[in-house]
C-alpha positions as CSV (number, residue, x, y, z in Angstrom):
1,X,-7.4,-24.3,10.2
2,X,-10.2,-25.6,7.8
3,X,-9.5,-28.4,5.4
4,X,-9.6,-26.8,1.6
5,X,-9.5,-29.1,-1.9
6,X,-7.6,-27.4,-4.5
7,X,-8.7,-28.6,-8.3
8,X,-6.8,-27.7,-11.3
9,X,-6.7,-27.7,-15.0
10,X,-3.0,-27.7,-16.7
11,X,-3.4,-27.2,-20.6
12,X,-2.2,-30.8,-22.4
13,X,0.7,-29.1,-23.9
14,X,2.5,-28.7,-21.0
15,X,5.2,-31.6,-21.1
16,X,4.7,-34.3,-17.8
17,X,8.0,-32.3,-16.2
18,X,6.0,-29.1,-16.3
19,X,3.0,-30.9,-14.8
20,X,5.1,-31.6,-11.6
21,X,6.7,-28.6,-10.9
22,X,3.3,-27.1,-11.2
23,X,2.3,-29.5,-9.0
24,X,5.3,-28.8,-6.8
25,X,4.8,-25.1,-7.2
26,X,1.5,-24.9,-6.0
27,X,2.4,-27.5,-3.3
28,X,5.2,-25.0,-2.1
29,X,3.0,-22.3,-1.8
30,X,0.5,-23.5,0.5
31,X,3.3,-24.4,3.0
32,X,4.8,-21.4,2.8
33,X,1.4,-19.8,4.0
34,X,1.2,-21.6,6.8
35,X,-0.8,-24.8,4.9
36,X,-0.5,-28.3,5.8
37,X,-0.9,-30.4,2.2
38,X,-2.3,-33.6,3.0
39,X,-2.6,-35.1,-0.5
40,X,-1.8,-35.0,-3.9
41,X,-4.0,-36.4,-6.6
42,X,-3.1,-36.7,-10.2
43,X,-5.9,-38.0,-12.0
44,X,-4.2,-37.2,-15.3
45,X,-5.6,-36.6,-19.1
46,X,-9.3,-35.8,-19.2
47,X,-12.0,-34.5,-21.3
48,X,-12.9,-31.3,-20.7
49,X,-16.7,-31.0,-20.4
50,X,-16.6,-28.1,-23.3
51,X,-14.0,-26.7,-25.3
52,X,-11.7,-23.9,-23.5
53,X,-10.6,-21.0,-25.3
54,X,-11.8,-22.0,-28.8
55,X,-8.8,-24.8,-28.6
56,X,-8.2,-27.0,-25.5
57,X,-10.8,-29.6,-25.1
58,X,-8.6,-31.8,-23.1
59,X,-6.6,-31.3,-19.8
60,X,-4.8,-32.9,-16.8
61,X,-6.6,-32.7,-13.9
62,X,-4.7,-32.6,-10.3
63,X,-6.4,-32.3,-6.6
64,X,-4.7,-31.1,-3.8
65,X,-6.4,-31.2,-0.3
66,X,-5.1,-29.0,2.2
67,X,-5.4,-27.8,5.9
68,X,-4.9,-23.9,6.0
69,X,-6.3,-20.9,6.2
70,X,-7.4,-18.1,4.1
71,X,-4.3,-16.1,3.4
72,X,-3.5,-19.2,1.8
73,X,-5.9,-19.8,0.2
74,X,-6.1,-16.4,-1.1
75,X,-2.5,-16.5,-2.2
76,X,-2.4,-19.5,-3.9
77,X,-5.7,-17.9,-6.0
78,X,-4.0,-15.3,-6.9
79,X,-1.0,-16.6,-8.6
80,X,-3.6,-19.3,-10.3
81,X,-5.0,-16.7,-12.0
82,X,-2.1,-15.3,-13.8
83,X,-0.5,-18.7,-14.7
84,X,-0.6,-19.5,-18.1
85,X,0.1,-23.3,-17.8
86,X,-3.4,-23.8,-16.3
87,X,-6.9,-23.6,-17.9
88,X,-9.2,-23.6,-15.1
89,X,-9.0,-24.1,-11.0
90,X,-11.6,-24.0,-8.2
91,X,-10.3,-23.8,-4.5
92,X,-13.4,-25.6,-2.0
93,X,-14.1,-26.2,1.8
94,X,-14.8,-29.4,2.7
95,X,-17.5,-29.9,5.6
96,X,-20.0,-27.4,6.9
């Protein structure tokens, strides 16, 4: 298992409950592909380095690093990318 960090973008409208249970979500679906979270990160309302879909120029920004392997990290990708609470999210190895 390699160690992953998980960065993510959830659009400002999103109330603070909806920030958590994506949080949890995501959280949720590492483990259940065989992931190992080893911290959560909320480092809250940012600004956004340039304005996102003609509207968003803010964002809450949330880590996650991880200990998994690919079909995770695949699967957690995948449903990023169809989510319409988030803006933007970059999965990364750490090391090597």
């Amino acid at each position: 298992m390699r160690e992953y960090e998980l960065l993510f973008i959830v659009k400002t409208e999103i109330p603070e409950e909806g920030t958590q249970e994506v949080i949890d979500r995501y959280s949720k679906v590492l483990t259940d592909h065989g992931a190992e979270v080893t911290a959560v990160d909320k480092w809250g309302k940012r600004r956004l380095a340039y304005v996102i879909d003609k509207k968003y120029t803010d964002g809450v920004y949330v880590l996650i690093k991880f200990n998994g392997d690919s079909a995770a990290v695949n699967e957690v990708d995948r449903l990023m990318k169809i989510d319409e609470r988030l803006l933007r999210h970059l999965v990364t190895r750490v090391g090597e």
